[in-house]
Each structure stands twice: as C-alpha cells, then as structure tokens.
N, C-alpha and C positions, 0 to 999 in steps of 0.2 A: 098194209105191209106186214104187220104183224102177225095176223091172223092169219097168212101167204106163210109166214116162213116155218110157225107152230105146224101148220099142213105138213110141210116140206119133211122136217122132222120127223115130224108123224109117219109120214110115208114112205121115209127111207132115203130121201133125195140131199137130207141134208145130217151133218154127224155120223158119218163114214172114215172120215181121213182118219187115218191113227197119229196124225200131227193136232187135232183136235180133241184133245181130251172135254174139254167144255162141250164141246156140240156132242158128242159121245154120250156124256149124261144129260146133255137135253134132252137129245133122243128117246136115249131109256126113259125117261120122266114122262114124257108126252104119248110114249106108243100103245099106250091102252086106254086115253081118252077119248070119248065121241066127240063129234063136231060141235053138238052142244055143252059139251064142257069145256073144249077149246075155247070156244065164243065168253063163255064164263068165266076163265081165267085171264083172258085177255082185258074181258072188260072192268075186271077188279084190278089187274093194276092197271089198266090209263086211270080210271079213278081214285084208286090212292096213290101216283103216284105221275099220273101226265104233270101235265100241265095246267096252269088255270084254265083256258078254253077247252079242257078235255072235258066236260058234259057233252057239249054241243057233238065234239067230237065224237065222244059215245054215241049220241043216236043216231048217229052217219052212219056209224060203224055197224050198228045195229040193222040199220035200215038195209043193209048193202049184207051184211052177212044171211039178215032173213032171206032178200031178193037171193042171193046165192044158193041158199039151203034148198029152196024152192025149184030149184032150175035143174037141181043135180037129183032131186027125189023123180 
C-alpha cells in the first residue's frame, strides 16, 4: 500500500487538490525519485518505524516490489 501511494504521488494521481496542502509537499518531495529509491525510502521507515513484525514484512515487500520491477522493465 505504501509503495502504491508514493507511486501515486510521484505520478501525479495524488497531491493535486489545493485543499491538500500535505499531499502537495508530498508530491513535490517524491517527483524526482526512481522506483528504486521509492523502494528505499519506504523500506527505512517500516524499519525504523513499522512495527515489530515489520522485518518479515520487509522482505515481502521486497519480494513483491522486485517481482513488480521486473514486470514493468
């Protein structure tokens, strides 16, 4: 989900409203990273900041955004 909505941002779909000021500087903040640095920001905070089972979670994530990466090249 997370990974989905950094996309989102990135790509325009999301941080448009002008009731949004928050999503607004997300947007800006994310629109010049690559996929692989999305991947890398995400994955720094579920680790500093998921949850206890966020390792596991991490290599899900990992698994599933490689599988992804892979699909879209």
């Amino acid at each position: 989900y997370f990974i989905d909505q950094m996309r989102k941002f990135r790509n325009g779909q999301r941080g448009k409203h002008n009731l949004d000021p928050a999503g607004q500087v997300m947007a800006t903040a994310v629109s010049d990273l690559s996929p692989n640095q999305i991947k890398d920001m995400v994955t720094y905070v579920v680790n500093a900041f998921g949850p206890p089972p966020a390792p596991v979670i991490r290599q899900q994530f990992l698994r599933k955004a490689n599988e992804s990466n892979a699909s879209q090249e």
